[in-house]
Each structure stands twice: as structure tokens, then as C-alpha cells.
C-alpha positions in Angstrom: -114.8 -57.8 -24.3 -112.0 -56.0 -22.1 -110.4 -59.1 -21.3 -110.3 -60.5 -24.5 -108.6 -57.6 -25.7 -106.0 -57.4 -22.8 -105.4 -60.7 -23.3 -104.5 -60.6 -27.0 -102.4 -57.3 -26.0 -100.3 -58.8 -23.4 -99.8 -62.0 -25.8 -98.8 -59.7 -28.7 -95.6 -58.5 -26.2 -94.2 -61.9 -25.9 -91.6 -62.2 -28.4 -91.8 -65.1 -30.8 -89.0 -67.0 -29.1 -90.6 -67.3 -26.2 -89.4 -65.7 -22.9 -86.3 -67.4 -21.8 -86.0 -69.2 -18.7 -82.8 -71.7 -17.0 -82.6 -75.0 -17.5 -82.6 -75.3 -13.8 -85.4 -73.3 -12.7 -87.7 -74.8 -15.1 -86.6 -78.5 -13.9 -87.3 -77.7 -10.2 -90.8 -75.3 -10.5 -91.9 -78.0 -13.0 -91.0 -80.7 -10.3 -92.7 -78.5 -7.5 -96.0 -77.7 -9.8 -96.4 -81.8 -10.2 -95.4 -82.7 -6.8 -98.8 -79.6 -6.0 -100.7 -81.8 -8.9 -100.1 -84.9 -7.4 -100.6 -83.9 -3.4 -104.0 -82.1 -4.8 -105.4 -85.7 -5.9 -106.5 -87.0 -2.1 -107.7 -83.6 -1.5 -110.1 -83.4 -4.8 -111.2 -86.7 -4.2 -112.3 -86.9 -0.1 -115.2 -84.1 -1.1 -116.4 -80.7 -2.2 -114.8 -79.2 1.4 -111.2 -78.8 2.3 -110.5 -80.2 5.6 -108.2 -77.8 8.2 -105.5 -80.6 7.7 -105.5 -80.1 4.4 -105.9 -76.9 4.1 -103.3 -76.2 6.6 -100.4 -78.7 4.8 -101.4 -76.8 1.9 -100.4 -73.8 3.3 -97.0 -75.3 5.0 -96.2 -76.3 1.6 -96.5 -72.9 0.0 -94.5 -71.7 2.3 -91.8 -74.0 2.3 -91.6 -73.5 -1.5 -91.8 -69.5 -1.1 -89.2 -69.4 1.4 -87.2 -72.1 -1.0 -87.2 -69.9 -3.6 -86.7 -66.5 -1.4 -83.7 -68.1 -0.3 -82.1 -69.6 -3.1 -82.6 -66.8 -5.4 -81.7 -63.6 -3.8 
């Protein structure tokens, strides 16, 4: 029941524009999230387990798109 209501709380503060965001951030995280979506695909679909190659170019990607954005954006 908590989470129901925190959830309905924390939607009530966004404003009924929505919460802006740039053009250009939205273009490259959205390309970023589908490039994740799409490299997920052959990992979903060799099993249940997550092989150490997988898991670890998983990994290398996240960081490649944390530092990315670490170093474009402060």
C-alpha cells in the first residue's frame, strides 16, 4: 500500500507539461537505451544464465556510456 501511495505522490509533482529535456540528449540516450535493447536480444535468447563474456561486454558498455556522459556533460 506504501508504494502505491509514493508512487501516486511523486507522479502528482511532475508538472503537466512534462519535465523538459534537450533535443539532443533525448536523441542520443534514446539511441544508447535501443542500441542496450538490441545488444540484450543474443543475450536473452542463448539461456536463463549470463555468460562472463556477456556479462563482462555488458559491463564495458556501461562504462563507456557513463564515462560518455561524465565527460561530455560536466
Amino acid at each position: 500500500m506504501t508504494d502505491v501511495v509514493l508512487m501516486f505522490g511523486i507522479a502528482a509533482l511532475i508538472p503537466v507539461d512534462g519535465v523538459p529535456v534537450e533535443p539532443a540528449v533525448l536523441w542520443i540516450d534514446l539511441a544508447v537505451m535501443l542500441g542496450a535493447a538490441i545488444v540484450c536480444i543474443p543475450v536473452f535468447v542463448t539461456g536463463t544464465r549470463i555468460s562472463r563474456l556477456e556479462g563482462a561486454a555488458l559491463v564495458a558498455a556501461y562504462l563507456a556510456h557513463f564515462s560518455a556522459l561524465l565527460l561530455t556533460r560536466l
